[in-house]
C-alpha positions in Angstrom: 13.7 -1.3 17.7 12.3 0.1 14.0 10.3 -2.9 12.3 11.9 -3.4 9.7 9.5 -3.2 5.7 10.3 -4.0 2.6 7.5 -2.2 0.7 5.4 -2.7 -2.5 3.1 -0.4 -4.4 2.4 2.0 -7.3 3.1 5.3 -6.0 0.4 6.7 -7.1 -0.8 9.4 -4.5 -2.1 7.2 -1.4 0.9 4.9 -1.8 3.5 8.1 -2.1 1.8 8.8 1.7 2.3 5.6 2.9 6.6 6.3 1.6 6.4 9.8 3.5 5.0 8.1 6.5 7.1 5.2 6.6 10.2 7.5 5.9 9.4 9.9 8.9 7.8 7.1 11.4 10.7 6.5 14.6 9.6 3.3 14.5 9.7 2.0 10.9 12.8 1.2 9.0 11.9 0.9 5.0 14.5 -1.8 3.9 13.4 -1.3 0.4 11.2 -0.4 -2.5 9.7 -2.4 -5.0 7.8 -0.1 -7.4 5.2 -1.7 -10.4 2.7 -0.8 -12.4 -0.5 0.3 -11.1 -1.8 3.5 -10.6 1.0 4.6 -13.0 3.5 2.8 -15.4 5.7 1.0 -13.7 8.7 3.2 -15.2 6.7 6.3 -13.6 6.8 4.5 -10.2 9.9 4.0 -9.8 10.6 7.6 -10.9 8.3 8.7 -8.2 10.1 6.7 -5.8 13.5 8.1 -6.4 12.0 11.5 -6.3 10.5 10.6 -2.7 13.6 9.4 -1.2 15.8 12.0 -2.9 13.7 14.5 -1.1 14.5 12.5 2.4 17.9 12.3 1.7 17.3 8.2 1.6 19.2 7.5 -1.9 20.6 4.7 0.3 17.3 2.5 0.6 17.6 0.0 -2.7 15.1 0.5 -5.3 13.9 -3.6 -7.1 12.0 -3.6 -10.1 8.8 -4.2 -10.0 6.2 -6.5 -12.3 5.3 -4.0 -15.2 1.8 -5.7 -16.2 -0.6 -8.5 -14.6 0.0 -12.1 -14.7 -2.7 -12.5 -17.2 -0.9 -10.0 -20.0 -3.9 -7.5 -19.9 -3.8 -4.4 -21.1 -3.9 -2.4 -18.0 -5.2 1.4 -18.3 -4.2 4.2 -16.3 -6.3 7.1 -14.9 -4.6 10.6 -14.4 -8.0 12.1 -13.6 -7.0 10.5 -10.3 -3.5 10.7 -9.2 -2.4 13.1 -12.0 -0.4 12.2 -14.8 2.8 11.1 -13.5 0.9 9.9 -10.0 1.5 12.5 -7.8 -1.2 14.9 -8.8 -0.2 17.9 -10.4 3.7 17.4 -9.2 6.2 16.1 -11.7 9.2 14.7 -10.7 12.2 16.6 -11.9 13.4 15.2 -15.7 17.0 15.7 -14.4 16.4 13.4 -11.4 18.7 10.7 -10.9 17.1 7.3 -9.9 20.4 5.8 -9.1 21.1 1.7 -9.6 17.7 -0.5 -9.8 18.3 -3.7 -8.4 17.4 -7.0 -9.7 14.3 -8.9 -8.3 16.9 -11.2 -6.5 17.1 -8.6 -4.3 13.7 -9.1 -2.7 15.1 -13.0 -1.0 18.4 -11.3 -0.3 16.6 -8.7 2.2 14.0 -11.4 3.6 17.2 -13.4 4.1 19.3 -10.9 5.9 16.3 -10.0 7.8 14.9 -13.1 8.0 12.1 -13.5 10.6 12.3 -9.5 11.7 10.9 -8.3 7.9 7.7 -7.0 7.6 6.3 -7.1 3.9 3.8 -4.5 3.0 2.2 -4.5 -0.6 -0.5 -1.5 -1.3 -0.5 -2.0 -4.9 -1.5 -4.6 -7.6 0.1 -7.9 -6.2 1.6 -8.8 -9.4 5.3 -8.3 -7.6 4.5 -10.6 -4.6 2.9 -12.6 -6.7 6.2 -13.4 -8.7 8.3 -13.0 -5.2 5.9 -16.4 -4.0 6.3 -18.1 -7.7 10.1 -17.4 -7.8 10.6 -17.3 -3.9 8.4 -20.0 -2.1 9.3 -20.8 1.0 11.6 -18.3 1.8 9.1 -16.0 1.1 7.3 -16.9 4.5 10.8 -16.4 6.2 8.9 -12.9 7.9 7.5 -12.1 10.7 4.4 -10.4 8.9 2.5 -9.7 5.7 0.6 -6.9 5.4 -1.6 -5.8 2.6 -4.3 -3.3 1.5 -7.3 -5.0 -0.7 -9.9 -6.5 -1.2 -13.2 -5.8 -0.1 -16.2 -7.1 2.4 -19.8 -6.2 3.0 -19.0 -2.8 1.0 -19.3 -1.9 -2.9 -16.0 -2.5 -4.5 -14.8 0.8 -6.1 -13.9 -0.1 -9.3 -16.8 -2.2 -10.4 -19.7 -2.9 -7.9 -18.1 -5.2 -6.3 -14.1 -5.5 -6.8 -11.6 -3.0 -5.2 -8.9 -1.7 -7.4 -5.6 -3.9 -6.1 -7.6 -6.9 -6.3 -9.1 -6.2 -9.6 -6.0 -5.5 -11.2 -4.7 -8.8 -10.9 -6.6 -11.2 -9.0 -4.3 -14.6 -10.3 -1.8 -12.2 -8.1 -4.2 -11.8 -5.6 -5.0 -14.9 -5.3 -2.0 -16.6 -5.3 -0.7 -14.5 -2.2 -4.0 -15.2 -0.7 -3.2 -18.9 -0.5 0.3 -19.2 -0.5 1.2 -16.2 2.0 1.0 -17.7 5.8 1.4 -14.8 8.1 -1.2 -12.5 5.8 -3.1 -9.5 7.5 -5.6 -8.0 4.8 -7.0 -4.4 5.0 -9.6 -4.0 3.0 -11.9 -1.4 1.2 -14.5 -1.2 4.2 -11.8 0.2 7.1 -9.6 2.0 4.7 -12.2 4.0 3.1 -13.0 5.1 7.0 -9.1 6.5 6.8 -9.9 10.7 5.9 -7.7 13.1 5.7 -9.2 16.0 5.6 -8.4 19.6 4.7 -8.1 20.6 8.1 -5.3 18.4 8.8 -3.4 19.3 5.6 -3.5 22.7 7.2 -2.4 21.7 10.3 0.5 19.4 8.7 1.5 22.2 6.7 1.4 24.5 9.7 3.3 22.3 11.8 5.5 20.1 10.1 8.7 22.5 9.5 11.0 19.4 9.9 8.5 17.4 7.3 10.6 17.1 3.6 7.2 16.5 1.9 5.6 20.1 3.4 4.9 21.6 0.3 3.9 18.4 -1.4 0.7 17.6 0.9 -1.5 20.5 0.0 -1.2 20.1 -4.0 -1.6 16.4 -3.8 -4.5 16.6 -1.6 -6.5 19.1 -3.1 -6.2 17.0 -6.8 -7.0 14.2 -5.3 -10.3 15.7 -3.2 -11.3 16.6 -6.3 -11.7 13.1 -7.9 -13.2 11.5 -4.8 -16.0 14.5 -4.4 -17.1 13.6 -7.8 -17.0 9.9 -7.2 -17.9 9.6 -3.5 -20.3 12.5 -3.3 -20.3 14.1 0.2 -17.0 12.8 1.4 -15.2 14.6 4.0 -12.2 14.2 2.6 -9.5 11.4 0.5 -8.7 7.7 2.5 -5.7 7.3 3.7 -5.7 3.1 2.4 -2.6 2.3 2.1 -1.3 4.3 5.1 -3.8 1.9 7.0 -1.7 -1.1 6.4 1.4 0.3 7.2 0.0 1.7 10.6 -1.3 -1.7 12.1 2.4 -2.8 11.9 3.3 0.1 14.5 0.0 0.6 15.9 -1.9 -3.0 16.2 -4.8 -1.1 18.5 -5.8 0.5 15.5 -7.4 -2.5 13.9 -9.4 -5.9 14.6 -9.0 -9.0 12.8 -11.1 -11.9 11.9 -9.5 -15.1 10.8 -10.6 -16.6 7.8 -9.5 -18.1 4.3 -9.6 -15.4 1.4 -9.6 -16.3 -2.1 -10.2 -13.8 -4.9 -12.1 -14.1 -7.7 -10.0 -14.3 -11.4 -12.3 -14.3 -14.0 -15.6 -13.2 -15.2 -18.5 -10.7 -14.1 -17.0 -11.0 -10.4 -13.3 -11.0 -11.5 -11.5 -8.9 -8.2 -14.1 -10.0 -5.7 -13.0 -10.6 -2.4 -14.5 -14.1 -0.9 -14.7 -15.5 2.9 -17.3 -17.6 4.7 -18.2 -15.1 7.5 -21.1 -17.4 8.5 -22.2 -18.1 12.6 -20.4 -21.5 11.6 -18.1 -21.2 9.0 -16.8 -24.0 7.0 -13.4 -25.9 8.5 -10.4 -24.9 6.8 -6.3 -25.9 7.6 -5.2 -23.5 10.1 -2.4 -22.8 7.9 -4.6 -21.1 5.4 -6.7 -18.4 7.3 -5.8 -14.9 6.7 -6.1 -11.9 9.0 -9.0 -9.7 7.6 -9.2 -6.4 9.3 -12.8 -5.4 9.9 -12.9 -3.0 13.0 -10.8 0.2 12.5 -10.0 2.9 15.1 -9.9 6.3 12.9 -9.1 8.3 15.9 -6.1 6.3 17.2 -5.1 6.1 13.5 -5.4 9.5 12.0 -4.0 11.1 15.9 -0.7 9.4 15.4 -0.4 10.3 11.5 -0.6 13.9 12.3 1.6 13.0 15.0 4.1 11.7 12.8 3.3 14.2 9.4 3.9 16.7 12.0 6.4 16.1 14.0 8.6 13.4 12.4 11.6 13.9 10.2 13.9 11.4 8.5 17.2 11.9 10.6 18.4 7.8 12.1 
C-alpha cells in the first residue's frame, strides 16, 4: 500500500523535485499540498504547484493555503539568483493556468483525520504552516504515523549564515515549536542532504530514459540554473543536493538513512537565530522520552540517488 503524505514546502526548485518524485513514486500517495512562502511568495507557490500537477494530470490532489510570512512578521526576502524568478529556474508557469479551488487551512485536520494514523507529514520548507497546523491543530496533529522534515543543521556550516540552514532560519519560533510539540519527528538536516547530488550525468540519463516522465523537459533547464548558483557558492561541487527529495525518500526507503535520538530545539533570536541545538555528548543530558526527535546523520547516497533515477526514469503518474 502507497504511504499516504500530505506535503509542505515552497516549490522553489529542490521542493518542485520532491512534487515530481512523490507524483511518479508506486509507493507514495500525495494526499495534499500545502504551498507558503519561502523560496518564492507564497502566491508563486501555489502557482507552481498547480502547474506541477496540471502537468501530471493530478488537478484532483487539494491545494491548502499556506502561511504567507514568519511567525515573527519579518520581512522575508527572496533570491531569484537561486531558483529563478517564479522558483522554477528559468520556467514560468503559464499566465493562463488554472489553479483551480484553494482550500481552507481546515483542510489540513480533515486529511490527518480521514487518514488518521496512516498520514505521513512532510514539510521541506519554512515551518511557518506546521507551525500554525500545531497552534490551531494540537493534538490531532500527532494523529500520524510520521513526521518528516528537511532542516536544520549539525556539525556542518549552516548555508545561510555560518551556522543556520535556510528552513530553520526562516522562521525558527516555527521551527521550534514543531521541534517540541511534534512527537513522531524525523529531521534531515544540512549535513546528509547536502551529500544528495544530482549531477549532470543523471539529468542526461533522466532525460534519455524517462519517456513516460511529465516533467522530461523540465529537468535539464532547472538543473543547469540551479548548478549555476551552487558552483558559485559551493565551489567545486559535483553537482545540486537533492534536500528535500531526502526526506521524502526515508519514508519509502528507511535504509537510506540513520537516526540518532535526541531533543532539538532551534535557536529564535539573535547572532545564532536558525541554529540547530542537540546534546550529542558520550552522556547526554536526560530528557522525557516523549521529546527526542529523530535526527538523520548517516545517509546512503548510493541506495538513495539508485532508486531516484529509478523512479525519474521509469515512473509515471498513472494509479
Amino acid at each position: 500500500m502507497a504511504a499516504k503524505v500530505l506535503f509542505f514546502g515552497d516549490p522553489g526548485i529542490d521542493d518542485s523535485l520532491a512534487i515530481m518524485y512523490g507524483l511518479l513514486h508506486p509507493n507514495i500517495e500525495i494526499v495534499g499540498i500545502v504551498p507558503g512562502y519561502g523560496n518564492v511568495e507564497q502566491e508563486q507557490a501555489v502557482q507552481n504547484v498547480a502547474y506541477l500537477l496540471s502537468l501530471a494530470g493530478q488537478r484532483d490532489i487539494p491545494i491548502i493555503a499556506g502561511a504567507k510570512g514568519p511567525l515573527s512578521g519579518e520581512f522575508t526576502p527572496y533570491y531569484p539568483e537561486i531558483h529563478g524568478e517564479k522558483g522554477l529556474g528559468p520556467i514560468r508557469p503559464p499566465d493562463t493556468l488554472q489553479t483551480g479551488e484553494l482550500l481552507n487551512f481546515d483542510e489540513i485536520f480533515k486529511i490527518i483525520q480521514k487518514y488518521e494514523n496512516e498520514l505521513y507529514i512532510v514539510d521541506v520548507g519554512r515551518s511557518t504552516s506546521l507551525a500554525i497546523a500545531f497552534l490551531l491543530g494540537g493534538e490531532v496533529m500527532n494523529k500520524v504515523k510520521g513526521i518528516y522534515i528537511m532542516g536544520g543543521a549539525f556539525f556542518v556550516p549552516g548555508n545561510v549564515t555560518a551556522e543556520a540552514e535556510a528552513n530553520f532560519y526562516g522562521d525558527p519560533i516555527a521551527s521550534n515549536l514543531v521541534c517540541e510539540r511534534a512527537q513522531n519527528l524525523a529531521i534531515h538536516p544540512l549535513n546528509i542532504t547536502i551529500q544528495a547530488l544530482m549531477t549532470s550525468d543523471i539529468v542526461d540519463t533522466i532525460v534519455r530514459l524517462g519517456t513516460r516522465n511529465p516533467y522530461r523537459d523540465l529537468i535539464r533547464p532547472i538543473f543547469d540554473y540551479y548548478y549555476e548558483f551552487y558552483k558559485k557558492s559551493v565551489p567545486g561541487i559535483k553537482g545540486t543536493p537533492l534536500h528535500d527529495v531526502v526526506a521524502l525518500s526515508a519514508i519509502v526507503n528507511p535504509s537510506i538513512v540513520q537516526y540518532a535520538h535526541r531533543r532539538v530545539r532551534v535557536e529564535m533570536f539573535g547572532v545564532l537565530k536558525g541554529v540547530s541545538v542537540a546534546d550529542f555528548r558520550a552522556n547526554p543530558d536526560k530528557e522525557p522520552p516523549e521529546t527526542l526527535d529523530r535526527i538523520a546523520l548517516r545517509f546512503d547516497y548510493k541506495k538513495f540517488i539508485t532508486e531516484f533515477i529509478q523512479i525519474m526514469t521509469m515512473g509515471d503518474v498513472a494509479r
